[in-house]
C-alpha positions in Angstrom: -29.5 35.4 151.2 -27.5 36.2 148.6 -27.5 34.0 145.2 -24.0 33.4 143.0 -24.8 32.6 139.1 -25.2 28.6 139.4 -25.8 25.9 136.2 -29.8 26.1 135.8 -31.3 23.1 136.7 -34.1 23.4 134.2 -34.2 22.1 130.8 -35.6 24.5 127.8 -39.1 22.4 127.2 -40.2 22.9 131.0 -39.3 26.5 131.0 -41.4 27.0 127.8 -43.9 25.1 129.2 -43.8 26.8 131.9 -43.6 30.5 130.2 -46.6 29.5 128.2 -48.8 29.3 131.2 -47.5 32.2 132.7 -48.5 34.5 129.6 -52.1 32.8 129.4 -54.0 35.1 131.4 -52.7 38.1 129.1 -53.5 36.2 126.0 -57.0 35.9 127.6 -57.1 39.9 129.1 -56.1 40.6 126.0 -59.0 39.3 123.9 -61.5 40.3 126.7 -60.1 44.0 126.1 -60.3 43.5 122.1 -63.4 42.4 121.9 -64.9 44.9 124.5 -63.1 48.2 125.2 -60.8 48.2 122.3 -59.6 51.3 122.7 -58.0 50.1 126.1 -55.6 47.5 124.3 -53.1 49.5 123.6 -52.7 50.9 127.3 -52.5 46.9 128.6 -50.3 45.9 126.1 -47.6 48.7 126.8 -48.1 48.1 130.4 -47.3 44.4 130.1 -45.0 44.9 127.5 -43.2 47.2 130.3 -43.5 44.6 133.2 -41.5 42.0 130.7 -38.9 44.1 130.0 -37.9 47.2 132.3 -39.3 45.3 135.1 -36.8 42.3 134.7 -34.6 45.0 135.7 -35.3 44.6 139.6 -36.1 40.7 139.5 -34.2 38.6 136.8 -31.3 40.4 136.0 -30.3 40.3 139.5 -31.4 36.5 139.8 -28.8 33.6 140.0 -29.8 32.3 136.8 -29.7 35.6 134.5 -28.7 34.5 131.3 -29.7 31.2 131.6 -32.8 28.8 131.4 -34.9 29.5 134.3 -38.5 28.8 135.5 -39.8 31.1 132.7 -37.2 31.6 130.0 -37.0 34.7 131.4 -33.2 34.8 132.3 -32.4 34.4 128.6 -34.8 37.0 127.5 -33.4 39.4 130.4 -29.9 39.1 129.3 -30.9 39.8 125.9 -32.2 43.2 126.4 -30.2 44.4 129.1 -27.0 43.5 131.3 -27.5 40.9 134.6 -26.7 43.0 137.5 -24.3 41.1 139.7 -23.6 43.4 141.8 -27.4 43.5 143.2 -29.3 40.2 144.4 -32.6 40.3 144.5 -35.3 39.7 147.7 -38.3 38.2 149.1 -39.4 42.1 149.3 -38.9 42.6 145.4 -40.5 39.6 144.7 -43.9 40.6 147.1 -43.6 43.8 144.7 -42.8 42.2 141.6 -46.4 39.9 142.1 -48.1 42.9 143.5 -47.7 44.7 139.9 -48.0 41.5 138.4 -51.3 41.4 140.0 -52.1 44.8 139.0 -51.6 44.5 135.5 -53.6 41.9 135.2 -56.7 43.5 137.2 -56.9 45.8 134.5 -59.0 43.7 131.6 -61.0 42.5 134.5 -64.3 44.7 133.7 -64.0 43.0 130.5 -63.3 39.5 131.6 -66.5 39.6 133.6 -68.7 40.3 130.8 -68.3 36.7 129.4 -68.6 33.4 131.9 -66.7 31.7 129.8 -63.8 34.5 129.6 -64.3 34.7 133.0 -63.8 30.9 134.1 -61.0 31.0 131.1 -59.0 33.8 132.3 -59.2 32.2 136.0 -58.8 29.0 134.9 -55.6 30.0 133.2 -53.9 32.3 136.7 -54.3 28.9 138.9 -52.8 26.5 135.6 -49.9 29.1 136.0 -49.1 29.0 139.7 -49.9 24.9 139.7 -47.4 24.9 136.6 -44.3 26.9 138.6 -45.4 25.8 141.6 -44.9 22.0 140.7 -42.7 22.0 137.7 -40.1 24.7 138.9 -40.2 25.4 142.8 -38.3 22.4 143.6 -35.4 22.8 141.5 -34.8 27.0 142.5 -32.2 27.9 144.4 -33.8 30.9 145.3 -34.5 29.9 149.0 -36.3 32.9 150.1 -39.0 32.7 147.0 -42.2 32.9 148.8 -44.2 30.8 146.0 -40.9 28.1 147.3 -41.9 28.7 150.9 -46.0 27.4 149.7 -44.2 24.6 147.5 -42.5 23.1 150.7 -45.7 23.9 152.7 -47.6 21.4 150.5 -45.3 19.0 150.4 -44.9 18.5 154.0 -48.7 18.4 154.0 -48.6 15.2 151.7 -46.1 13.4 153.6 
């Protein structure tokens, strides 16, 4: 499916909202790391600080909403450091990719999240605030149809009814 640029149907609160539990976890990995393996920091932060900029290059500035509002404020930041790419839509494949590195990333303060229970229950507790948070407070109002994360929104839904 292809997506147009549309009006965002967020406001600016719930995408901040939103954005703030998405970057919880790395707060959390990132502490873990400093308090650790210090001497890894600096490897995670450039490698998230790569996934939020270069690699909006493959999801949001080819989304509907570049340059707007979005679930996670990330359209505006997108459009800020580079061009949205019209031209190019993006898919359900680059989105499986785009969690897989997502995932990835934030494997790597694991061995140091471990170390603590309470990091440990923090850091997780944080990830499932984050997908609860999109998942309820943005899902139903993307028009990206073939969003996977959408696809587990609807699923629970019809599993209320």
């Amino acid at each position: 499916m292809e997506t147009e640029a549309v009006q965002s149907p967020w406001d600016r609160r719930n995408a901040m909202v939103n954005t703030a539990f998405f970057i919880m976890p790395f707060f959390t990995g990132s502490y873990a790391i400093a308090k650790y393996k210090p001497r890894k920091l600096p490897f995670f932060l450039a490698i998230y600080a790569a996934f939020l900029t270069l690699g909006r290059r493959f999801i949001c500035a080819r989304c509907q909403y570049c340059g707007q509002e979005c679930a996670l404020m990330f359209g505006i930041l997108t459009a800020k450091i580079m061009s949205c790419d019209e031209t190019r839509h993006f898919s359900r494949k680059e989105l499986y990719i785009n969690f897989a590195v997502l995932a990835a990333i934030e494997s790597i303060p694991l061995p140091q999240v471990f170390k603590s229970l309470k990091l440990a229950l923090l850091f997780y507790t944080f990830v499932v605030t984050r997908l609860g948070a999109i998942l309820f407070n943005a899902c139903g109002k993307c028009g990206n149809d073939f969003c996977p994360v959408k696809d587990l929104y609807k699923a629970i839904l019809r599993t209320q009814e």
